[in-house]
N, C-alpha and C positions, 0 to 999 in steps of 0.2 A: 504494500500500500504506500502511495507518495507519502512521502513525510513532509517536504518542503512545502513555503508558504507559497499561492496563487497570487502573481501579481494582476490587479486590476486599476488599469487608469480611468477614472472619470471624467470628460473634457466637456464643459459646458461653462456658458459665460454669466449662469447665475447662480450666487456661490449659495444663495438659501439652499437651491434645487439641489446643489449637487452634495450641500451636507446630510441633507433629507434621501437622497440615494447611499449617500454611504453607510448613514444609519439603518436604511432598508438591509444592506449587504454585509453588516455585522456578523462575520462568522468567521472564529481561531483560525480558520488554515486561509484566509483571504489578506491580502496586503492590501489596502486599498489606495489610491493616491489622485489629488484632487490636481486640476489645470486650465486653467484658461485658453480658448480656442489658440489663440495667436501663439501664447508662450510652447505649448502641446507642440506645433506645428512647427514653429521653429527650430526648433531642440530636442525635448523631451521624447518626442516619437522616433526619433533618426539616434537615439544612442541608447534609450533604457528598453531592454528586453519586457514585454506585457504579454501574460496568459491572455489576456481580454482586454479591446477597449471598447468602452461603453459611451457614446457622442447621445448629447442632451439636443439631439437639434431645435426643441422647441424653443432653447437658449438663442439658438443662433437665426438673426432674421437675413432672410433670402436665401434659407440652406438647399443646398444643391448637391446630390450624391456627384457629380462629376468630379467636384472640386478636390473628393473623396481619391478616386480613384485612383491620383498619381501617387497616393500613399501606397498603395500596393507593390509601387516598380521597386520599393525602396526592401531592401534585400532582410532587414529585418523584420518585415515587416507583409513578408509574403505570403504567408500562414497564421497570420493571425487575426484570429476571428475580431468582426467589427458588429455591437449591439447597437444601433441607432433606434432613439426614441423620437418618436415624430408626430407631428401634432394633428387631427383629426383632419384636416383639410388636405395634407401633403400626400397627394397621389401618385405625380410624375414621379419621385425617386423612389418609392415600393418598387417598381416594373427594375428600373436599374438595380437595386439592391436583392434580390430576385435572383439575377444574373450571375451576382458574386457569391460562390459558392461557398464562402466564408465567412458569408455576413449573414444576418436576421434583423428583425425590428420588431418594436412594439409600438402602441397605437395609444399615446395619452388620453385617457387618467388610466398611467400605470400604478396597479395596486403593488405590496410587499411582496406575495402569492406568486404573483405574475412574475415580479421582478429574479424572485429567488429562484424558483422553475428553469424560468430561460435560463439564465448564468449557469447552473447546474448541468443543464443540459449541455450548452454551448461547452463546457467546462471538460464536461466529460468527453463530446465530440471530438474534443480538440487532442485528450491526452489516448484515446484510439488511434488519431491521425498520427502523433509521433508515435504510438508504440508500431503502428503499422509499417511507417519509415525504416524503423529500428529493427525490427523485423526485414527486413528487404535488403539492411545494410547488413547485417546478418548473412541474409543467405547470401549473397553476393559474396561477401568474406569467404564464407564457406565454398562458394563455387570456387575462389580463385587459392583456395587450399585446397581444391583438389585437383585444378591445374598444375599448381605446384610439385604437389605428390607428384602427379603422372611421369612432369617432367623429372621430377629424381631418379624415381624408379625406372624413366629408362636410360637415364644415364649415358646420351648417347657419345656426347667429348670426351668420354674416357673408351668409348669403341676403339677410337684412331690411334689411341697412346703408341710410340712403336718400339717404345722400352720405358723400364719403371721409372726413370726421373721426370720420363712427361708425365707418366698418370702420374705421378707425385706432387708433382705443379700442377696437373688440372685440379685435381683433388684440395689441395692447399689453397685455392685461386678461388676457382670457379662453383667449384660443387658446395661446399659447406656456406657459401653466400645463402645456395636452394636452400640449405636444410633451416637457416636463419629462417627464412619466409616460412617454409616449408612447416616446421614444428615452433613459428611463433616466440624464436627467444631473443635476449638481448642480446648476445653473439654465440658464434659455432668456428671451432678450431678444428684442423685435423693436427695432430705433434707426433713425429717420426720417432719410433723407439730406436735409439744408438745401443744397440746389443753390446758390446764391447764397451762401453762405458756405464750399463744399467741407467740411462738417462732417457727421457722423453726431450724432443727438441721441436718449438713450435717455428719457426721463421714468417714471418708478418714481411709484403710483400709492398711495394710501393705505387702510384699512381699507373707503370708503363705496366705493372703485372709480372716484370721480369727480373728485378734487382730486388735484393731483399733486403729491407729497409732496415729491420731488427731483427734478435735474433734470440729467443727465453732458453735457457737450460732449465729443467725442472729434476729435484734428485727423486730418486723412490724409495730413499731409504727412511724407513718407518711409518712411512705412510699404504695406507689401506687400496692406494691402487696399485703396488706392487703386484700384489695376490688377484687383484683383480685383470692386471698385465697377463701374469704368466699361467693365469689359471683362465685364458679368457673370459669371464664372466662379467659384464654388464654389472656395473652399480648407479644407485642412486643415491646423495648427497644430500641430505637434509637436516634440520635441527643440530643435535650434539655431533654428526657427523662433518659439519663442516668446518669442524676446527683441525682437522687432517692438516697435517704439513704440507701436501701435495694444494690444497684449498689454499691456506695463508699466502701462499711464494703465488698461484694464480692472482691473487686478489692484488698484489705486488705490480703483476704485470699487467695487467688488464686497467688498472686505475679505477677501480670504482666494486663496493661490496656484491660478495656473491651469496647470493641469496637461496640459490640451488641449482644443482648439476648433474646431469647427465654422461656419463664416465662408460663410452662403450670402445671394448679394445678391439681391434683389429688381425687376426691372425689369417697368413695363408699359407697353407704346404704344411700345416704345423710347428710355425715359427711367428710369434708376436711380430710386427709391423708397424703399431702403430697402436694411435688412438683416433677416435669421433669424441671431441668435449663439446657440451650444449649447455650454456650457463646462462641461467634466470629463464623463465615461462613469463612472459609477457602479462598476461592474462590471468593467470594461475599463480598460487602461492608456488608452487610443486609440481615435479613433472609427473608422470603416470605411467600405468602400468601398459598402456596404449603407447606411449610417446617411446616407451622401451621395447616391446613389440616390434612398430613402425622402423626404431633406428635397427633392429635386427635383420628386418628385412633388407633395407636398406645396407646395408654390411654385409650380408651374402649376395649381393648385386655385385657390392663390388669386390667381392672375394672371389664372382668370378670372372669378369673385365681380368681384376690382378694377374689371376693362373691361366688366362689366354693371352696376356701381356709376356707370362714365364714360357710359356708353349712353345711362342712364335718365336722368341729367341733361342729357344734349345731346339724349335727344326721338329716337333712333334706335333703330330694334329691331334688336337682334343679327342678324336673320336679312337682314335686308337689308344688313348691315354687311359679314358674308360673303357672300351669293350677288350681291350689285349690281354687276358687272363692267363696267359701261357705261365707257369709257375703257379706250386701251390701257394707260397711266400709271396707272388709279386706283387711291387709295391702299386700295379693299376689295380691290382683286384680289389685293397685297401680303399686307395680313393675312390674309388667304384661305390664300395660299402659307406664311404665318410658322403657322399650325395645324398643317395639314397635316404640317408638318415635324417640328412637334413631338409630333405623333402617330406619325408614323415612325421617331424618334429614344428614344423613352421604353424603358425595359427591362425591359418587362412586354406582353404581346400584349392584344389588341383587336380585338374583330369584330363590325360592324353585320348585321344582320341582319333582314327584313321579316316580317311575317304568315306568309309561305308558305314561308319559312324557307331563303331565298335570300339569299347573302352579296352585300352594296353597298359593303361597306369590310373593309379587311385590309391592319391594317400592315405594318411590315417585320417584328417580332419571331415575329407570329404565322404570316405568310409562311413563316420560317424554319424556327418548330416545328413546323409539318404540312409541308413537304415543297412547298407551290404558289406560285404566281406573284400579287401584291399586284392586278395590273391583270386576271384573268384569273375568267369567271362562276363562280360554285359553289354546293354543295349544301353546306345544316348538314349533312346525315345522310351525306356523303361524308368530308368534311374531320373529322369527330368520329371516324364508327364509328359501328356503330349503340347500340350500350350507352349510353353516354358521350350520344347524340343523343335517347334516350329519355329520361334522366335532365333533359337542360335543356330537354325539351320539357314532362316533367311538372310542371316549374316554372309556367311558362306558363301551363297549361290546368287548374293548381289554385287559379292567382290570388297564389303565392307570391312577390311580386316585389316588394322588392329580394330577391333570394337571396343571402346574402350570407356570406363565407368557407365556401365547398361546398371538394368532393373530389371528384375523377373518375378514372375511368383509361384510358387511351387505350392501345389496343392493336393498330391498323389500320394501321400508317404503316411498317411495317419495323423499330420499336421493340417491346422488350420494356420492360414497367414503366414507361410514360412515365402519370406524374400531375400532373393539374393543381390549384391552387388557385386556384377563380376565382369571381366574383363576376357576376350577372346582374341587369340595369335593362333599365327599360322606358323608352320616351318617347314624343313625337308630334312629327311635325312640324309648321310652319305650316299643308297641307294635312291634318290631321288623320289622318296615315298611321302604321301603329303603326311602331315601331322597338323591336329590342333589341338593346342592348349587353350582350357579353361580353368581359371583361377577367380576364386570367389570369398565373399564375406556370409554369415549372414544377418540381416540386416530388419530382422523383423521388428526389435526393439527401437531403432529410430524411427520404422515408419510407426510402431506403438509412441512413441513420445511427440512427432509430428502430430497426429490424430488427438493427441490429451494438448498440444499447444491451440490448437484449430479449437477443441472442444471449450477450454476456459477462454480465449478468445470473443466466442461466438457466448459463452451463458455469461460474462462479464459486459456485455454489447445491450444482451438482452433484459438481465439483471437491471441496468440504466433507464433502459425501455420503462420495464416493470413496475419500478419505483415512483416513476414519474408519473405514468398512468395509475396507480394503484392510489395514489397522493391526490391526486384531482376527482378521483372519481369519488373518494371516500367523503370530502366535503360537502357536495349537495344529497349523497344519499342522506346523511344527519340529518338535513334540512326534509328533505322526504319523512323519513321516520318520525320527526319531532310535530311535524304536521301532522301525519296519520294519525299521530299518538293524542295531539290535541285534538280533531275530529271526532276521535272515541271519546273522549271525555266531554264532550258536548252533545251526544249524538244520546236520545234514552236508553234502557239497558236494555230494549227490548228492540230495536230497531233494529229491521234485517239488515238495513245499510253498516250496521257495526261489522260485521262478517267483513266487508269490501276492506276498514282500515286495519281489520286482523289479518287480512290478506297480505296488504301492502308492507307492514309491518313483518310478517314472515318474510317475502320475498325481500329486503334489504338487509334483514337480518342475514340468509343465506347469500348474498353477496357479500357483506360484511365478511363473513366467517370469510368468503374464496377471496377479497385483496389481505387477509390475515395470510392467510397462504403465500399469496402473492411477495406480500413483505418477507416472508420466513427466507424465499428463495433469491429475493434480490437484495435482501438484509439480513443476511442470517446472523445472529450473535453469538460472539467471541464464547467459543468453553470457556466453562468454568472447570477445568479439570480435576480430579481427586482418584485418590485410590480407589480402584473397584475392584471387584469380580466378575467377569462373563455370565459364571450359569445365573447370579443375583439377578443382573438386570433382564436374561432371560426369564427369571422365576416370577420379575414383574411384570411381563408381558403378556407369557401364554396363559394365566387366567384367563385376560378379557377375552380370551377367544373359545374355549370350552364349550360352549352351546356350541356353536358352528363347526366346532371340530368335530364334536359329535354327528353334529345333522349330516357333516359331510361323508360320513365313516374315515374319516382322517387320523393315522397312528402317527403319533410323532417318536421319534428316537433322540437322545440326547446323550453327547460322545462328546466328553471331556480329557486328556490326555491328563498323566501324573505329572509334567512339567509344567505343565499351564501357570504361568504367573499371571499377577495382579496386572491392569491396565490402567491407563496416566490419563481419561477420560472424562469429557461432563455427560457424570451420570442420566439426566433427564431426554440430553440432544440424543445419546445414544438408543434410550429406550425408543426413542420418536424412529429412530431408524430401523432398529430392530420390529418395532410397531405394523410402519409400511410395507419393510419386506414378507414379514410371518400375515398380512392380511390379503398379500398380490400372490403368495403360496397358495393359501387356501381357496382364495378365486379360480386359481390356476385348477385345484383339484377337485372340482364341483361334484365328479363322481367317485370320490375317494381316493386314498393313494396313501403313502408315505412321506412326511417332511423331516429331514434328518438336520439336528443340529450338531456341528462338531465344531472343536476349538481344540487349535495343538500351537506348539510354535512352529513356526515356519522353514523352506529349506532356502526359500529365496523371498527377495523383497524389490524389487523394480526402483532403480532412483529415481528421486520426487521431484518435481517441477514444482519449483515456488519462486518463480519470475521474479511476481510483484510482492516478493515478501512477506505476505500475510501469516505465513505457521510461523507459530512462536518457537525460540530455540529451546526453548522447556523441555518439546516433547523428546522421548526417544527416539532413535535410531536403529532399537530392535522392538520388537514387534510380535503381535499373539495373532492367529490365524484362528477367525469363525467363519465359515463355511453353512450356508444352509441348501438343501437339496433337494427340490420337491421330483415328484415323478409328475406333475399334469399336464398338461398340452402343450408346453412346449414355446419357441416364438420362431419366427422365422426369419431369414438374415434381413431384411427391411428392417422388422420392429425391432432386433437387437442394434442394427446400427442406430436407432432411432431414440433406445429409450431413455437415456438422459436428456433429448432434448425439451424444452420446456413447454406445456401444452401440447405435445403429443400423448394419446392416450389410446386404447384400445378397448377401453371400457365404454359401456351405454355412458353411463352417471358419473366419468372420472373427469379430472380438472387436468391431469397429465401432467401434476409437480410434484407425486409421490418421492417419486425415484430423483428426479431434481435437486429436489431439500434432501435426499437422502448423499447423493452424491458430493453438493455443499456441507453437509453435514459433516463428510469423511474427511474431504480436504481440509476444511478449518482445522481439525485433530492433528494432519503431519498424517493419516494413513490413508488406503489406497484401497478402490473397490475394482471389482473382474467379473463379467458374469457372463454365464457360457451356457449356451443353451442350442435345441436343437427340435424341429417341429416334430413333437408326438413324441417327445420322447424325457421331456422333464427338463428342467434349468438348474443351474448350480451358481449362487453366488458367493463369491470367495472375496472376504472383508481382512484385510490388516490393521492393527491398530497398536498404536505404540504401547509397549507396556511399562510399567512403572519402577521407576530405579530409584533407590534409596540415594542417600548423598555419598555414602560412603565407600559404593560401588562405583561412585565417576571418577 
């Protein structure tokens, strides 16, 4: 939620009017600031950043939206919404102001009501329109990090190297500039290990590229990336770690605190090399277990540029390097087995594939994501699906290859929603036999976290909606009801006409009750969190249902786990969730069935989107898992993409903010709801909820 104050400028040339608006717009998070047309105009619009200005034009005589207009070209001033108040006669500037998709008006005598509404609205309008920029500068970033990538990984300046000092100068030069961009830090070194001295040497290169400006020794004696050197294994540098010797003498040379680092070595042939150092994450406190992944890949790219750089100078083709087995000891059978392995071990899938579109190779990763055996024959159009296997076939047979960052989605395998991001190359062999590689991620969980950005988006949009209409409408129903109510009491107690204001009087009351709702789900209020129990707040629910359970012939089951801990919850919001879902259960199973409650802890928990801030850091981190599972009818894939959104419903008599308020419910908590369902065949919703840590535990 924004914390910072709303700036609001008032410009109007009669100062009563414009104290008397300010007074209207009294509220904590509004800055408000008063101005004279002329002084506004001069100055004050062309240097101070305003959420809002609001023009008095009934202040100003002969007002003219044109005059307006030129204020727009002015670069601050390009997005920001313009409130003109205008006085009952001024027609010609409505049509103009109309036009400007940033502007509104209001039509004096502006009441408080009116005043506060608009600003609200406009207010909210506005802070959609920047998150939505923000959003777009975002994904742009993100396209061009994975331009980036591409270009790393294929690395094609170090193809031509035609012995190790040029790839050593590209690499030094050119390449760790990409991996800057690439993975987002304040710099990236390559430093050449001196075997014979036990020293790391980094050389910093000067404007032509070719002279080397300075020149770091770095020793490895006591420091933690010795082990890290000759045992090749990747570390990360953080907290108590970066008071390493090897960290101080960088921070020495670099001129400026290192805050954390990425320490991946480089070996090829089975001889240290070198290092990749990545120091400070832009963005991030801390690099990640992704950032170390990525630089690994990265490292076996050019681990083998390197040993086709060693090839060409020892007069051996690759290809005999690997298939020459002759000897039971010899040393290609080895390297043979050191690939392989490390095609096995990568954390991304891989699959070779011929002409006729018969699988020859299949790692372990990719093994694992389709469901088969790495040593066992197969078909593309098995192992894919046929969707998915028509798509990387039209690759192929349009000429499109490299294909490179595609989308697929695989739906054959017992999975719902499984997508891949993957990448398609072609090659030949020695015998000129085609090949093509496919390498893949899978990537179901971003396009799960795209769809929850989309989803809070669109019920934060509508929530605005909600609020505002829910606020307006509830006003004169009062005035309705307070009428009817006085009607009755004038009307004798026998007069059939009283029926008509008992009428009236239900009917607003039952609107009343649906903008309560309305408020819940575009206002829902902050837990109040405290210790609980699961089955408790369960134990306060399924009473109220008892008769219907019965009428339904409905057996409930209730599966509590011996780890189950306590939950960091407000008790009442939760029962209200628990409420809606155990009464959309038993609607579901009209003609009986089973509703199963279970609660265990969890074996996974999805990371949480909190953009805008709203979960308080109170909650935990870990998390209790309740489950409920009816067998009734089922939804079908429409109504499940559908059912958090707001006023959708499937019921005669529903309002379709069950699940809404239940959904708000979850996320104000810090936890996360899932619901899986399938026609005719029962629903499953699967609820997380932080559970309760003592202080002493943190």
């Amino acid at each position: 939620m924004r914390s910072s104050l709303l700036n609001i400028g008032i410009i109007g040339n009669d100062r009563e009017r414009n104290r008397t608006l300010q007074l209207n717009l009294k509220n904590p998070r509004y800055k408000t600031v008063l101005f004279e047309l002329q002084a506004a105009m001069d100055q004050h619009l062309r240097s101070d950043p305003f959420d809002l200005l609001i023009f008095d034009c009934v202040s100003f005589p002969g007002f003219a939206f044109r005059d307006f207009a030129a204020l727009r070209k002015e670069k601050l001033l390009q997005t920001t919404p313009f409130l003109f108040i205008l006085a009952t006669d001024e027609l010609v500037s409505r049509n103009d102001i109309y036009k400007d998709e940033q502007s509104n008006f209001l039509i004096e005598p502006v009441d408080k009501f009116q005043l506060l509404a608009t600003v609200k609205m406009m207010l909210a309008h506005q802070e959609l329109e920047k998150r939505m920029f923000l959003y777009q500068d975002i994904l742009e970033s993100e396209k061009q990090l994975f331009y980036y990538l591409d270009e790393l990984l294929q690395l094609n300046s170090l193809q031509g190297a035609g012995d190790t000092e040029s790839f050593f100068h590209e690499l030094e030069v050119n390449v760790v500039k990409r991996m800057e961009l690439t993975f987002a830090t304040e710099m990236a070194v390559y430093m050449r290990y001196d075997e014979k001295n036990k020293q790391l040497v980094w050389q910093s290169y000067g404007k032509d590229k070719n002279e080397i400006e300075k020149r770091f020794v770095f020793s490895l004696e006591n420091s933690e990336i010795r082990r890290s050197l000759l045992e090749n294994t990747p570390m990360i540098f953080e907290d108590q770690k970066l008071i390493d010797p090897f960290v101080q003498e960088l921070e020495e040379a670099v001129g400026f605190e290192v805050s954390s680092l990425l320490f991946a070595p480089f070996n090829v042939l089975h001889k240290p090399r070198g290092s990749i150092v990545l120091i400070n994450k832009i963005y991030r406190n801390s690099f990640s277990q992704n950032d170390l992944a990525l630089v690994l890949i990265t490292l076996q790219k050019l681990n083998h540029f390197l040993e086709s750089v060693y090839l060409r100078m020892l007069n051996i083709s690759e290809f005999d390097l690997l298939f020459d087995y002759s000897g039971e000891n010899n040393q290609n059978r080895l390297e043979f087995g050191l690939y392989r392995d490390i095609l096995q071990s990568v954390t991304f899938g891989l699959l070779v594939f011929d002409s006729a579109f018969k699988i020859v190779f299949v790692n372990d990763f990719a093994a694992k994501t389709f469901g088969i055996d790495t040593g066992g024959k197969h078909e593309l159009n098995a192992v894919l699906g046929s969707s998915a296997f028509k798509q990387i076939k039209a690759h192929i047979s349009d000429g499109g290859l490299p294909a490179l960052r595609q989308e697929v989605e695989v739906g054959e395998h017992g999975k719902k929603n499984l997508y891949l991001g993957y990448s398609l190359y072609s090659l030949l062999t020695p015998e000129n036999e085609e090949r093509y590689v496919l390498t893949f991620m899978e990537i179901s969980q971003t396009k799960r976290l795209q769809a929850e950005i989309i989803r809070m988006d669109r019920m934060a949009s509508l929530g605005v909606l909600a609020s505002g209409i829910a606020h307006e409408i509830r006003n004169p129903l009062a005035g309705i009801k307070a009428m009817a109510q006085t009607l009755e009491e004038e009307l004798a107690e026998n007069d059939p006409k009283t029926e008509y204001s008992k009428r009236i009087v239900r009917q607003v009351n039952r609107l009343d009750e649906l903008l309560r709702s309305f408020f819940s789900y575009a206002r829902p209020q902050r837990p109040n969190p405290v210790k609980c129990h699961i089955p408790e707040i369960v134990h306060e629910v399924l009473p109220l249902f008892n008769r219907k359970i019965k009428e339904n012939n409905i057996v409930v089951k209730e599966l509590y786990s011996k780890d189950l801990r306590e939950v960091f919850v407000d008790f009442h919001q939760i029962e209200q969730v628990f409420f809606n879902l155990i009464i959309n259960a038993i609607d579901a199973m009209e003609n009986g069935g089973t509703l199963t409650i279970e609660a265990r802890v969890p074996e996974q928990a999805y990371p949480l989107i909190d953009r805008r801030q709203r979960i308080p850091k109170l909650f935990s981190e870990e998390y209790n898992e309740i489950t409920l599972t009816d067998t009734g009818e089922g939804m079908d894939e429409n109504t499940l993409h559908n059912i958090y959104n707001p006023f959708f419903t499937t019921k005669p008599n529903g309002t379709g903010l069950g699940l809404s308020i239940v959904y708000q419910i979850i996320r104000e908590h810090g936890g996360q709801i899932f619901v899986d369902s399938e026609k005719g065949k029962g629903t499953k919703i699967k609820i997380l909820l932080p559970m309760y840590i003592k202080k002493d535990e943190n």
